[in-house]
Each structure stands twice: as structure tokens, then as C-alpha cells.
Backbone bond lengths (Angstrom), bond angles and torsions (degrees), N, CA, C in turn:
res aa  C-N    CA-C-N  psi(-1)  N-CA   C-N-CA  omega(-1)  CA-C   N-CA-C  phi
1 X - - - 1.460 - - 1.526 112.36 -
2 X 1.619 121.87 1.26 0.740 116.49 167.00 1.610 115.06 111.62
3 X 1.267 97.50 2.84 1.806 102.61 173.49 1.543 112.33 -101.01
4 X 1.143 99.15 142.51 1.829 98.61 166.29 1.096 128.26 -70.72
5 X 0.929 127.83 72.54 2.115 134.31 -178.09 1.357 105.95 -93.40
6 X 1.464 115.89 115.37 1.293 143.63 167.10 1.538 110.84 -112.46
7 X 1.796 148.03 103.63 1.300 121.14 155.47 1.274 114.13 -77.86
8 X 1.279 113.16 19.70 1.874 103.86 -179.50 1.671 88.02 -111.90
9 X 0.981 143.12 -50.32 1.637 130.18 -160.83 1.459 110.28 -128.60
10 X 1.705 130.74 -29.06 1.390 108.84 167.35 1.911 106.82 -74.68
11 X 1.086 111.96 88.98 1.082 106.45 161.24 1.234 133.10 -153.82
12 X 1.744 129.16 160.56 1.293 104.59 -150.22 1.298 122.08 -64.61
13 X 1.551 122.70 -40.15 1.421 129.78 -156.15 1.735 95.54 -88.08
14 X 1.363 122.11 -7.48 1.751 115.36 142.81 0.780 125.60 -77.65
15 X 1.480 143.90 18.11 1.688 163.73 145.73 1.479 98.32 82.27
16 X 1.765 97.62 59.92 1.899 93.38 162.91 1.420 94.14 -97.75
17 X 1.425 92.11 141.37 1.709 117.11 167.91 1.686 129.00 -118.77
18 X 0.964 127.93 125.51 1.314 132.33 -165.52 1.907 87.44 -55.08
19 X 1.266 91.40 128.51 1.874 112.02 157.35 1.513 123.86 -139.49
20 X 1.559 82.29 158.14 1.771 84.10 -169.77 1.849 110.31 -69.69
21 X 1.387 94.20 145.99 1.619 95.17 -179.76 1.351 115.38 104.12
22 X 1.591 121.18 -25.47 1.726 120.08 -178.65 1.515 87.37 -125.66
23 X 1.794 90.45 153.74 1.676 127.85 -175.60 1.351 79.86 -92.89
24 X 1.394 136.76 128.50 1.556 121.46 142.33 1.479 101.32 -149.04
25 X 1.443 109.51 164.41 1.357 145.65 -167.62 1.383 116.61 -126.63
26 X 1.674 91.26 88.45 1.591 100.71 -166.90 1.763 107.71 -78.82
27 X 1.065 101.95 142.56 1.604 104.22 -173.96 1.832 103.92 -90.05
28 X 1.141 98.36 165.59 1.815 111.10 -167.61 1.649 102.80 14.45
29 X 1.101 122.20 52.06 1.601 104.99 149.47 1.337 126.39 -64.74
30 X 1.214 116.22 145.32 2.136 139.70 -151.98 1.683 108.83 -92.65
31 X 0.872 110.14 101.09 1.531 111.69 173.26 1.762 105.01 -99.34
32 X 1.571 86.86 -158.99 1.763 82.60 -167.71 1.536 115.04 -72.04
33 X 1.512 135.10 172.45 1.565 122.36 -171.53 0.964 135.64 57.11
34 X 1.593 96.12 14.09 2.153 93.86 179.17 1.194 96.64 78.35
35 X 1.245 137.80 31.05 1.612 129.62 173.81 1.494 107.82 -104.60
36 X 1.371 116.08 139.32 1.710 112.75 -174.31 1.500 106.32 -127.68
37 X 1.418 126.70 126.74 1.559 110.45 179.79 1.722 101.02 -92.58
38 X 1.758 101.92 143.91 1.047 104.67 162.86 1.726 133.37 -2.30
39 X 1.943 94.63 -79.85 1.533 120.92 -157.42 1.675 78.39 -134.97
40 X 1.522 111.55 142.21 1.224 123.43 138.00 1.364 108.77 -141.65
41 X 1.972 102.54 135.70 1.059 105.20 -170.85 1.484 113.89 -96.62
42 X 1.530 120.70 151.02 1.123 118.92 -173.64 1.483 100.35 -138.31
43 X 1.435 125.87 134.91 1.463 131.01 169.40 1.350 122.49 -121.38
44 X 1.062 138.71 80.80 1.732 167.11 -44.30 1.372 100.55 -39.21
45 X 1.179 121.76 -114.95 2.017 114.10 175.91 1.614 109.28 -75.15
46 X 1.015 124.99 -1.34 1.657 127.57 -170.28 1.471 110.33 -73.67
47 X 1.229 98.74 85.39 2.025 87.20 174.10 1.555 122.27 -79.82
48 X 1.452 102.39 108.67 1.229 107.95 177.36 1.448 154.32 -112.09
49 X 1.874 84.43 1.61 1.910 89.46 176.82 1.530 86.49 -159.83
50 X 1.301 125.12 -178.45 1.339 140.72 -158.71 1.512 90.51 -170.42
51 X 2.030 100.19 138.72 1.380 109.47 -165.13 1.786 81.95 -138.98
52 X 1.610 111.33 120.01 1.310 139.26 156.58 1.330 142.98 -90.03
53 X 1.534 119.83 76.92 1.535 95.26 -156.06 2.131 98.92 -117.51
54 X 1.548 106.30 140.86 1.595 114.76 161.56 1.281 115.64 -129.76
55 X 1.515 99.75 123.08 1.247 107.64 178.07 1.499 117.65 -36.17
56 X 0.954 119.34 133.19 1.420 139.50 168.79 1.419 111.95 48.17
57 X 1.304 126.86 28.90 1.363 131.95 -170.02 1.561 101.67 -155.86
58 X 1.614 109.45 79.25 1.687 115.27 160.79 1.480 127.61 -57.86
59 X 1.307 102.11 -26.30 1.813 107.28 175.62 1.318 109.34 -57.55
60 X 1.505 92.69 -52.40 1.501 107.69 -173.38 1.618 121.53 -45.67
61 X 1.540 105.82 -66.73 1.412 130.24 148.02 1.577 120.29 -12.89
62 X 1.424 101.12 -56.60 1.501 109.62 179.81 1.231 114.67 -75.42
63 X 1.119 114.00 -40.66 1.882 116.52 -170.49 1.743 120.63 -67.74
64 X 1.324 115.33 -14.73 1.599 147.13 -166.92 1.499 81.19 -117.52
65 X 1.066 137.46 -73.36 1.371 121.61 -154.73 2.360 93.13 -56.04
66 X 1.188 104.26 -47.75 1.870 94.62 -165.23 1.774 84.88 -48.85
67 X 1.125 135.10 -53.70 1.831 133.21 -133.47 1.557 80.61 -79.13
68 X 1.079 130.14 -25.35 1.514 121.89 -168.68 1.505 106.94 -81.46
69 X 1.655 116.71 -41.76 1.554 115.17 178.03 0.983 104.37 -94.05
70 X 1.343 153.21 33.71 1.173 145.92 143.43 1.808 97.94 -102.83
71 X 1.158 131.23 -51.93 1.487 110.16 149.92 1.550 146.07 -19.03
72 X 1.379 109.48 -42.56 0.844 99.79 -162.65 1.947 96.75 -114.54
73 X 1.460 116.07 -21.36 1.538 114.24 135.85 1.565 127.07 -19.94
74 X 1.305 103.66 -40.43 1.603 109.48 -167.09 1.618 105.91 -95.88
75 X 1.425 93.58 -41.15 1.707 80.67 -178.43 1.908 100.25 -100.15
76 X 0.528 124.50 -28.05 1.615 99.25 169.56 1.471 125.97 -116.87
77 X 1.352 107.06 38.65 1.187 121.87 149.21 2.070 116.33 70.93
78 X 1.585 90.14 15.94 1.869 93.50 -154.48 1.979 92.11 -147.12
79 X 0.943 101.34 112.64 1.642 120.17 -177.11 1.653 113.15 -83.47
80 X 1.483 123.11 74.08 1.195 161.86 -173.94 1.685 100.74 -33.58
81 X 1.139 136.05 161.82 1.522 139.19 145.43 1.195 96.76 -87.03
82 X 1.673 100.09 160.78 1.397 110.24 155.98 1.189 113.48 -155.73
83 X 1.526 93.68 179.98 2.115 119.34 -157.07 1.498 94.09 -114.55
84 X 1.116 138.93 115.98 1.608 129.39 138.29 1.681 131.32 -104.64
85 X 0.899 115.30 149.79 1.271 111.79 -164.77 1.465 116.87 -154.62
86 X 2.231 115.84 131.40 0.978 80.83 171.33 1.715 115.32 -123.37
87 X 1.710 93.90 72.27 1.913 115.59 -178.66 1.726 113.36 69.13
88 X 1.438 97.50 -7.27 2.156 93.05 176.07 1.390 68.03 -112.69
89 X 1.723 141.65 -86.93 1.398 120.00 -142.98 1.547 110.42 -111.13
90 X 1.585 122.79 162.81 1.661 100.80 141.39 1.210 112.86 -117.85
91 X 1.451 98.37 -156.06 1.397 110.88 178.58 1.673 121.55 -148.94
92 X 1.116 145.06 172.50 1.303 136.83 -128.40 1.827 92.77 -148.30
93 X 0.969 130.40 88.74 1.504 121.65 -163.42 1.741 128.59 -121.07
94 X 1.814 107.69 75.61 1.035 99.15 -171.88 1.823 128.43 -62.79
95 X 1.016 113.84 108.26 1.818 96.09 -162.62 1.387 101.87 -75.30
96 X 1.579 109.89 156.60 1.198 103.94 -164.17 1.087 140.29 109.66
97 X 1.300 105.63 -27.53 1.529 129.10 -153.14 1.594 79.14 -128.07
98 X 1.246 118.45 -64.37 1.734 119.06 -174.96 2.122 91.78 106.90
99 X 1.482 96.76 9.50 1.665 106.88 -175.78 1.671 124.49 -97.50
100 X 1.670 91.54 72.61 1.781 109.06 -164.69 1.511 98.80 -97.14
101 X 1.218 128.86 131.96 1.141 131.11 -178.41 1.535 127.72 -152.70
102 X 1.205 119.14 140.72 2.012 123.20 175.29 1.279 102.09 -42.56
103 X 1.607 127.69 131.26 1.620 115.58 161.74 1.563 83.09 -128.44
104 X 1.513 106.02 -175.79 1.441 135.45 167.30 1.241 107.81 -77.60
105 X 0.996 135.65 -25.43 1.473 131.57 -176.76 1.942 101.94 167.63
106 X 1.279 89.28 -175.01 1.479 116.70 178.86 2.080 100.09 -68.31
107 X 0.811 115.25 125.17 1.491 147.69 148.49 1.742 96.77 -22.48
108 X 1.421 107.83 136.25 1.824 124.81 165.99 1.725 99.75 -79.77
109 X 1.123 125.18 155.36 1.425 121.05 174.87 1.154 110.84 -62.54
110 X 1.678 147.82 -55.47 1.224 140.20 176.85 1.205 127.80 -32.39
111 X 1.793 104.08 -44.12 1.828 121.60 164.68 1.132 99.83 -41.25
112 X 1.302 138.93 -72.31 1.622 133.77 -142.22 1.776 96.56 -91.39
113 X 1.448 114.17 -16.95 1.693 103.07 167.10 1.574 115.71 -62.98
114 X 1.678 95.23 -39.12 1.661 95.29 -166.06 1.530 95.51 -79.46
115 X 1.380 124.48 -25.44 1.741 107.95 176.77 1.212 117.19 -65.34
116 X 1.256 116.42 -48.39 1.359 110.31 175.86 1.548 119.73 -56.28
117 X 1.255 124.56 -53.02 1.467 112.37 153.06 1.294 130.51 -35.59
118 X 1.249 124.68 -57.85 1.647 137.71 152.87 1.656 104.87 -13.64
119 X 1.537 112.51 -67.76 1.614 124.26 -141.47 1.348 71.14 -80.52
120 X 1.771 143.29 -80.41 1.380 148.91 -164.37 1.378 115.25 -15.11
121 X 1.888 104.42 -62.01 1.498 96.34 -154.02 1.656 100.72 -122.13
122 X 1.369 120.80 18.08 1.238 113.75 173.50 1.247 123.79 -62.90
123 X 1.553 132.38 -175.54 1.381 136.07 173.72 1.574 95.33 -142.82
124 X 1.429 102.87 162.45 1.395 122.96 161.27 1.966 119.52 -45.59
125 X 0.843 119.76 107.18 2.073 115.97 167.12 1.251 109.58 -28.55
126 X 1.518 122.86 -48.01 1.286 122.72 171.24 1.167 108.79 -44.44
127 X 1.009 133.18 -57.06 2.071 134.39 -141.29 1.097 97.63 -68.95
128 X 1.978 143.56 -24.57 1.186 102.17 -170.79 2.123 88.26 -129.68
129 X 0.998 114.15 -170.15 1.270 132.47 -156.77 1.583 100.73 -118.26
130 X 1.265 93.26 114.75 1.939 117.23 166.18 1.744 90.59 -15.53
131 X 1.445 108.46 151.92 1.885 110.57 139.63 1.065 125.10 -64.35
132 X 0.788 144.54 133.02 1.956 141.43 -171.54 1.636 91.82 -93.93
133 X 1.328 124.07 -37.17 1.331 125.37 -177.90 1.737 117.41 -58.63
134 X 1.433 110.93 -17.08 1.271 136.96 -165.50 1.423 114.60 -85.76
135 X 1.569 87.18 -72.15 1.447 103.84 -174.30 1.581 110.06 -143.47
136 X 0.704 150.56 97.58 1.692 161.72 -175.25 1.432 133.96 -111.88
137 X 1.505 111.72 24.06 1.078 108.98 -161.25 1.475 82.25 -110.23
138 X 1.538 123.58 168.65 1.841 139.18 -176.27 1.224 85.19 -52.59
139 X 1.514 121.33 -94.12 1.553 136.28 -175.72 1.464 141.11 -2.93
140 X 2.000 85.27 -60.57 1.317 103.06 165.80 1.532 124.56 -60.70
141 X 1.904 95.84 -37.33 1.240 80.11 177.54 1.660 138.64 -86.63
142 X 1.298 75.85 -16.83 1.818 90.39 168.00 2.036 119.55 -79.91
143 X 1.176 109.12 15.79 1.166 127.16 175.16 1.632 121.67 -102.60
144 X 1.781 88.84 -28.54 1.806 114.60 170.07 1.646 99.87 -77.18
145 X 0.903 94.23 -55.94 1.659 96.37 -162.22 2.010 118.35 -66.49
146 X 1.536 100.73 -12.96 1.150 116.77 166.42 1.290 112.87 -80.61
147 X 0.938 104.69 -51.74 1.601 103.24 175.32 1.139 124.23 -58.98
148 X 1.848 131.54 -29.82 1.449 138.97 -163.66 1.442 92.71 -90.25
149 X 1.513 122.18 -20.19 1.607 111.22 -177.74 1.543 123.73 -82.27
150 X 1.955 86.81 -24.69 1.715 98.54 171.48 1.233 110.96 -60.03
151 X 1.279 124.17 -46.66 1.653 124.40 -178.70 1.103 120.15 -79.69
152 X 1.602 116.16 -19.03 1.816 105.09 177.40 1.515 94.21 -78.49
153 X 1.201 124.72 -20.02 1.625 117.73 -174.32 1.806 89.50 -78.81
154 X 0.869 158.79 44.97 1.055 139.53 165.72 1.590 131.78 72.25
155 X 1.634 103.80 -2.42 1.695 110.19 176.48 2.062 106.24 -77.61
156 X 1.583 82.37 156.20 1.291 88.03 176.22 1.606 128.01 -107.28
157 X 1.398 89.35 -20.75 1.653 103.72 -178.81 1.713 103.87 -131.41
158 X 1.461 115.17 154.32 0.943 125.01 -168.63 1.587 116.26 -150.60
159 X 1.186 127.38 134.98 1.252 125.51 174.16 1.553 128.57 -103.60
160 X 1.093 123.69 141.78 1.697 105.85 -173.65 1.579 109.15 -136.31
161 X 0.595 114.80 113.10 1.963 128.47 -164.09 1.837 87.78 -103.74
162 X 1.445 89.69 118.15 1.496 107.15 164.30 1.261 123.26 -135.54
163 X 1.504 146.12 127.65 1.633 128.68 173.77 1.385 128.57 -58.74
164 X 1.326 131.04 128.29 1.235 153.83 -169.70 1.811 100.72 -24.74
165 X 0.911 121.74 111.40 1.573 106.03 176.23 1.723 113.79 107.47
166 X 1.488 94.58 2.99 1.704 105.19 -175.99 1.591 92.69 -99.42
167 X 0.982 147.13 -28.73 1.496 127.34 169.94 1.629 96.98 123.49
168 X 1.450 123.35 45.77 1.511 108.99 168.95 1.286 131.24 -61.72
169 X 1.462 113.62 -27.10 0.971 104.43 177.19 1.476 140.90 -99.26
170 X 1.510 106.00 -1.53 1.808 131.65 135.25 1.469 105.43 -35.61
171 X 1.183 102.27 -90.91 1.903 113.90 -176.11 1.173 83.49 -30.42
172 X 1.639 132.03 -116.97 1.239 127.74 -179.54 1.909 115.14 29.69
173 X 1.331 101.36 -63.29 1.288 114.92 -149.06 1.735 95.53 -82.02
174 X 1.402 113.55 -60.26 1.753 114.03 169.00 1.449 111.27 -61.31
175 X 1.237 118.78 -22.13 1.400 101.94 165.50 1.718 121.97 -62.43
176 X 1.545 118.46 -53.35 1.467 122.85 170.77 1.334 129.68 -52.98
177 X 2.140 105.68 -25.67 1.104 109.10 -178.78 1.583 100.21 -80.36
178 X 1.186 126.99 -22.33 1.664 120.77 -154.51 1.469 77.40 -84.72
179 X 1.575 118.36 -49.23 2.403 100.30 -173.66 1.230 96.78 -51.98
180 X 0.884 133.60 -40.44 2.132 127.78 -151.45 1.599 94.04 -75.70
181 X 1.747 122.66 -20.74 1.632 105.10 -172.45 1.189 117.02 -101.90
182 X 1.334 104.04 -31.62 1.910 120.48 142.14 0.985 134.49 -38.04
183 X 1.625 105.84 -29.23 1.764 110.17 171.50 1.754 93.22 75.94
184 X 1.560 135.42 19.31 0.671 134.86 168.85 1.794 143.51 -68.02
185 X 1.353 96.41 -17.70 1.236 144.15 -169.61 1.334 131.28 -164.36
186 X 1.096 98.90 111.52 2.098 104.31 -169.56 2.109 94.84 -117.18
187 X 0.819 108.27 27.77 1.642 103.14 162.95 1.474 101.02 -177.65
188 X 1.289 123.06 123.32 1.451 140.36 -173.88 1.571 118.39 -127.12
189 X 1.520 122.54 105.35 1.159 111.92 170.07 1.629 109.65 -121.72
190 X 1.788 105.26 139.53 1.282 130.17 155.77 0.934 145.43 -71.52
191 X 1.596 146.66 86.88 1.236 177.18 154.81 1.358 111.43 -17.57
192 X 1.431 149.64 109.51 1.179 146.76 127.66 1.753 139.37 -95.25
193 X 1.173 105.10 174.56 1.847 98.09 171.28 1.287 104.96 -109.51
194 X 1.321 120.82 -6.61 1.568 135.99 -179.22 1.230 132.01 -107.84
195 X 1.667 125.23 124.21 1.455 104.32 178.38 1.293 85.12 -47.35
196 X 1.592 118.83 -85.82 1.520 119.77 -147.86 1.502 135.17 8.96
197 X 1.444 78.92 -56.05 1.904 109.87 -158.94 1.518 103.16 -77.76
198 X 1.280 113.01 -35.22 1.575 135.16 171.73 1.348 116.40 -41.06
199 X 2.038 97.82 -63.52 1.524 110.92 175.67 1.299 111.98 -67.72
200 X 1.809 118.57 -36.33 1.605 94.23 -170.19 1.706 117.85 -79.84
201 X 1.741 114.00 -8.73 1.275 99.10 162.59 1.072 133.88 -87.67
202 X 1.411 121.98 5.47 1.592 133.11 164.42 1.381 90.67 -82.95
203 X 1.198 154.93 -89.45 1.601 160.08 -111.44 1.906 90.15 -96.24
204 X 1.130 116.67 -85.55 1.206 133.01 -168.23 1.971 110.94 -58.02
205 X 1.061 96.97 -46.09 1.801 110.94 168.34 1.336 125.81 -57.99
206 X 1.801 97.33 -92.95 1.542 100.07 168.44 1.061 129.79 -89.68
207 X 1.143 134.55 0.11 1.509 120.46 159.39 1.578 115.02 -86.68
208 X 1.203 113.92 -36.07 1.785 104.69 165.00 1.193 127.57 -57.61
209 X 1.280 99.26 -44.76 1.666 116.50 -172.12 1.366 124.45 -86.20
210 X 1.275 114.17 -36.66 1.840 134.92 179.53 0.969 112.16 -149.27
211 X 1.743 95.18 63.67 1.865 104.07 -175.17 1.530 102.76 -87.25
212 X 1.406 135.14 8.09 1.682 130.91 175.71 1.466 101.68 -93.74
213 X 1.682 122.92 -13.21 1.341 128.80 -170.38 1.645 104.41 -74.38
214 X 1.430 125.34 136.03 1.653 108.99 174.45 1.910 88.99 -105.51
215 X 1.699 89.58 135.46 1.295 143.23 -151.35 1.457 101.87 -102.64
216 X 1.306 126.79 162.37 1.230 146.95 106.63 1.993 137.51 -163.55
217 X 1.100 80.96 -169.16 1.761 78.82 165.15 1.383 134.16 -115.45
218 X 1.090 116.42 114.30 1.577 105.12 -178.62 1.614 141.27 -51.50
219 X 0.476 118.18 129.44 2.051 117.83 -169.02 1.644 90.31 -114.27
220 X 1.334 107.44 -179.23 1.829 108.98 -179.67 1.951 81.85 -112.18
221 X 1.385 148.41 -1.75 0.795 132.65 -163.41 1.493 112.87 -120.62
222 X 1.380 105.86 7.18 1.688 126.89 -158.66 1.163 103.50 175.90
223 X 1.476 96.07 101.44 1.654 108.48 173.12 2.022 90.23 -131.82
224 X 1.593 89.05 138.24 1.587 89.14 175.21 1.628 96.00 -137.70
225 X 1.231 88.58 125.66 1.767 119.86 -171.31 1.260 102.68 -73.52
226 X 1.518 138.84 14.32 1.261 123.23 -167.45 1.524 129.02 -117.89
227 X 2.167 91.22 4.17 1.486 99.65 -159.54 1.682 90.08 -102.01
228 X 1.809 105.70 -171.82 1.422 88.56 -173.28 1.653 84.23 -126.13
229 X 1.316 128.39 24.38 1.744 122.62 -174.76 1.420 95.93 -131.48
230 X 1.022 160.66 166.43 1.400 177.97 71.36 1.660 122.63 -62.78
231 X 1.458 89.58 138.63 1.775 112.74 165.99 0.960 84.42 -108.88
232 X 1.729 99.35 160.42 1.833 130.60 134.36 1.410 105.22 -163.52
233 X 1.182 87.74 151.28 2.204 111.81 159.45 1.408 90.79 -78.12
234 X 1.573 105.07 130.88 1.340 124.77 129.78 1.450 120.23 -2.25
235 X 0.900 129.08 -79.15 1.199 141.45 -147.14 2.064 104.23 -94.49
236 X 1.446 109.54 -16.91 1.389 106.24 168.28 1.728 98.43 -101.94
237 X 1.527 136.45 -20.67 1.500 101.64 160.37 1.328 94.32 -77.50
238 X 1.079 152.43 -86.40 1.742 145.29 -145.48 2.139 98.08 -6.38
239 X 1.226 117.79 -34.63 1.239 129.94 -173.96 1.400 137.01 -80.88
240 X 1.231 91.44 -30.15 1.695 119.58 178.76 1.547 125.04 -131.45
241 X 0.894 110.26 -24.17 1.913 112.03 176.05 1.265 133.67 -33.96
242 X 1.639 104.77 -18.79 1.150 119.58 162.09 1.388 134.36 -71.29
243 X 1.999 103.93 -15.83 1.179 121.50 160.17 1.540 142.26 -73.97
244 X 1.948 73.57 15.53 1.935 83.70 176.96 1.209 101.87 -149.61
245 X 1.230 130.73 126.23 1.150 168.10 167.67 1.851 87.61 -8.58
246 X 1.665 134.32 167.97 0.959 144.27 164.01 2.026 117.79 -72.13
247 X 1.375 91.92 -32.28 1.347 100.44 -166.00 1.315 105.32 -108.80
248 X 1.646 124.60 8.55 1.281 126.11 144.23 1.225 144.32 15.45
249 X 1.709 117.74 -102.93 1.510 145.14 146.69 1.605 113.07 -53.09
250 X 1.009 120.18 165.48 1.537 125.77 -168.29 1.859 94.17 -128.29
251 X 1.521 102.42 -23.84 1.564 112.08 -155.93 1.693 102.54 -161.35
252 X 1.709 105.22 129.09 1.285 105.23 175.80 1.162 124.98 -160.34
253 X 1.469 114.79 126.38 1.664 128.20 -151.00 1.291 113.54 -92.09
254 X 0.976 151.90 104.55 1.081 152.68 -170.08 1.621 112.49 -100.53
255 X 1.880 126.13 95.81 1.220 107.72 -164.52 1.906 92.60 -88.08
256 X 1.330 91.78 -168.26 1.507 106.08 -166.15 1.643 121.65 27.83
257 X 1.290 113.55 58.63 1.638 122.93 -152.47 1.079 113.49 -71.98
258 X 1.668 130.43 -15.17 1.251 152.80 173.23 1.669 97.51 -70.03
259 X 1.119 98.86 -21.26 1.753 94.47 172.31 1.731 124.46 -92.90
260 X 1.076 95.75 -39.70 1.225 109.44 172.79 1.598 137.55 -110.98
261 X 1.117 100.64 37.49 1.735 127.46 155.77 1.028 119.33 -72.87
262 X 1.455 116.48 -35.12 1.474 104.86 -163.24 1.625 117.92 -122.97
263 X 1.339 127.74 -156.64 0.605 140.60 163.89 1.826 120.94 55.31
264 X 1.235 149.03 -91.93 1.278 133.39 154.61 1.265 108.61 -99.26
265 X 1.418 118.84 -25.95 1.511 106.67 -174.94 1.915 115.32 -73.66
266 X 1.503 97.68 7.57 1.339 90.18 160.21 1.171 129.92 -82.35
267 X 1.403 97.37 -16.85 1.728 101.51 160.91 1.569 137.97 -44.76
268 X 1.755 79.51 -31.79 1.490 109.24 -170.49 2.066 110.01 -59.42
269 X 1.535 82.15 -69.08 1.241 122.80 169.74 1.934 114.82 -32.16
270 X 1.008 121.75 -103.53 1.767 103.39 139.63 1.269 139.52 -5.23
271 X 1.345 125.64 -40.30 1.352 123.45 173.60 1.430 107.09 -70.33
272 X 1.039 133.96 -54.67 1.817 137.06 170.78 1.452 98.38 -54.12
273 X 1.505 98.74 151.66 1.474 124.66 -169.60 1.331 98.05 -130.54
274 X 1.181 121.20 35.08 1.750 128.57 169.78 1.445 124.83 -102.89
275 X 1.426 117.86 162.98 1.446 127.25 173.68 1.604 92.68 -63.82
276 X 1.544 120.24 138.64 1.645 130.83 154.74 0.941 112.92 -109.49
277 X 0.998 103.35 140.94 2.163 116.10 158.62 1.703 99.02 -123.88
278 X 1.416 97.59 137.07 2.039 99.89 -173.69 1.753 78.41 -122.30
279 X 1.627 93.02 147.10 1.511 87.05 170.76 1.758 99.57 -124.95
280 X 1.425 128.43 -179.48 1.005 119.31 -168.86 1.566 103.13 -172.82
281 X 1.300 131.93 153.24 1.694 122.26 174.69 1.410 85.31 -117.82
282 X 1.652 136.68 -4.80 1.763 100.05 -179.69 1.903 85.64 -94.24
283 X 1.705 77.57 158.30 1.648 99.90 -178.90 1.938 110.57 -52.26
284 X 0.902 105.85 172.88 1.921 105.80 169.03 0.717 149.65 -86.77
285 X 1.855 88.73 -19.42 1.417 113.81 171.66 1.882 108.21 -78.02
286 X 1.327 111.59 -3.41 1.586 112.39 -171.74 1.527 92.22 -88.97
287 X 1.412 131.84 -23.95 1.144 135.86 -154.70 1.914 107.43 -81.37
288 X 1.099 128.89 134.70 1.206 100.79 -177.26 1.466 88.66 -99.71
């Protein structure tokens, strides 16, 4: 993912020191009481997450991982994420938040730069007001505002059932713009089963709608890590997703979602460690 992990030489009592310019993952670094965490991660001097793992004992894992970020809260002044693990799964544990969760793995360093930016300077979904230029219809907007309450309550995924011809992919569109003003989301990718649907939310979506946003589309042969909007077909992430880190996307739309629940692209689906919204025109009750 992009960190330097050595247990033979990045380690502390071999006098590794966080420097500017390297991702590394210093092994048993010393907190207060003779206590040493596993992994602490550092991205040039920025310490920003701590990785705990016991074999076959996550409680365990977890309970040492809180005494460690509240440690290191106190002495350097900066309230860390963290990883626990016990070697079959981890988990992703903002404290604080009460926001502990299954990931695919440990986070790329950029992930935990842009979270911490994320957690810093975000705002509430509430605080600012849909685009009317976007989406303006009653429905739509009461379809936004359902959704911003699912996530201020603490949900992560969300579904939104609309009839064919109601404008999903507008909503869609004031929904990403209202994360991007919130600072809620700083990388957003869009999900289809269709070229079609693919092209019209690149062409018709983000370039009409969040044409100052830099954009693109994903290919399995050209992926450029540098934009903050994304397309894809179904069927070209099913291929590549592995070429991006878990903590990637911040936010991810999944249109025709009744399609893409199942089957391998749930693989897909799981591998990201992001907020979802699936949209769909059959009812929910059709959904099993």
C-alpha cells in the first residue's frame, strides 16, 4: 500500500526516525510505561495511524490499540487512526467517532492524509443547500436530505429507489456536489453496468455539473490517481480495483445497484472502505 515496513531494520530501537519524504511503519515504537505499538505510521514526520495486531484475539488487539491512541493523543498532541488486527481480519477504528469497522487491509498513506483533512475541515450535509441548478425538483430534494441524515446518523451505505424518468442521475450529481462543499468527500467514484450510463455521467454529469472538478474515466490500462471525480463500468473495476488502495474513494455511487450487488462484483463492493449510495428504479421490496 505503499508504506515501508521492515521488522528487521525499520525499527525503533534500530534508530528509525520519521523523515520528511518517506511513508514508513516503524515497528515497536515506545510510548508511555514501557508500552511499544506494533506499527506506527508516519507520512514524512506526520504520525498518523497505529497498526495492532494478536493473533487470533481482536478484542485483545482492540483494547491495547485504545491505551495506545490515547497515549499518543497526550503526548503529541494529534489523535491518530487506527488498524487492529487479529492476522485473518482488520479493522479501521476512528476513536471518537465510536466508527470501528471491517476493511480490506491497512490504508496507502495519502488515504489517511486525505482523512485527516476530511475529519479537520469538514462540515455537517445539512449546513449547506442542494444546487437548485442541479437538481430542484421537491423529491429530489427530499431524496438529498434523506440521504445526508442516513450518514449524519452514522450509516455508511444507502439506497435510493427512484422511477425511471425521475432524474437519478441529477440527484446523483447534487448529492457529490453537496460532499465536495462539505469537504465531505475529496475523491468520488461512479459505478455503472453500462458503457452508456458511464459516458453520460462523465459528459452529461461531470462536466456540466462539476466542470471545475478534474475528472476522469477509468480503463484497467490507465488509471490516473490524480483526479478527484471518477467513472467506471462494472465490469472494468471487477478487473482492477485492486489497483487502488481500500481507502481510495471517500464516496461511491453505484447506478443500477440492483445490478450490481451481487454476484463477483460484490467483491468489488467490499473492497472500498467508502460511504455508498446505490441507486435503483425497481422498488425494494423486488430486491431480495
Amino acid at each position: 500500500m505503499g508504506w515501508e515496513a521492515d521488522t528487521t531494520n525499520l525499527r525503533y530501537s534500530k534508530g528509525t526516525k520519521p523523515t520528511v519524504g518517506r511513508n514508513i511503519a516503524i515497528a515497536e515504537y515506545p510510548l508511555n510505561n514501557n508500552r511499544h505499538v506494533d506499527y506506527t505510521l508516519f507520512v514524512g514526520t506526520k504520525l498518523l495511524a497505529v497498526l495492532e495486531a494478536k493473533r487470533d484475539d481482536a478484542a485483545q488487539a482492540q483494547a491495547q490499540t485504545s491505551v495506545y491512541v490515547k497515549d499518543i493523543a497526550g503526548d503529541y498532541n494529534v489523535f491518530p487512526f487506527a488498524f487492529f488486527s487479529d492476522y485473518y481480519t482488520t479493522y479501521f477504528w476512528e476513536m471518537g467517532t465510536g466508527n470501528k469497522r471491517l476493511v480490506s487491509g491497512v490504508f496507502a498513506p495519502e488515504d489517511l492524509e486525505r482523512l485527516a483533512h476530511i475529519r479537520q475541515h469538514q462540515s455537517p450535509l445539512a449546513s449547506v443547500q442542494p444546487n437548485l441548478k442541479i437538481a430542484d425538483r421537491t423529491y429530489q430534494l427530499e431524496a438529498i436530505q434523506r440521504i445526508g441524515e442516513a450518514f449524519e446518523a452514522g450509516k455508511r451505505r444507502a439506497l435510493l429507489v427512484m422511477a425511471t424518468g425521475t432524474g437519478k442521475t441529477r440527484t446523483a450529481m447534487a448529492l457529490i456536489e453537496l460532499f465536495l462543499q462539505t469537504g465531505q468527500a475529496l475523491k468520488v467514484l461512479f459505478v455503472a453496468d453500462r458503457d452508456a450510463l458511464v459516458t453520460q455521467a462523465l459528459e452529461k454529469g461531470f462536466k456540466e455539473h462539476l466542470r471545475d472538478e478534474p475528472r476522469d474515466r477509468i480503463f484497467t490500462k490507465r488509471i490516473d490517481k490524480t483526479k478527484r471525480l471518477y467513472v467506471a463500468t462494472q465490469q472494468t473495476l471487477e478487473r482492477c480495483y485492486q489497483d487502488f488502495s481500500p481507502g481510495f474513494f471517500d464516496l461511491v455511487i453505484f447506478d443500477e445497484a440492483h445490478r450490481s450487488l451481487f454476484n463477483k462484483f460484490a467483491e468489488v463492493v467490499d473492497y472500498f472502505d467508502a460511504r455508498m449510495i446505490g441507486l435503483t428504479a425497481t422498488p425494494a421490496s423486488f430486491i431480495n
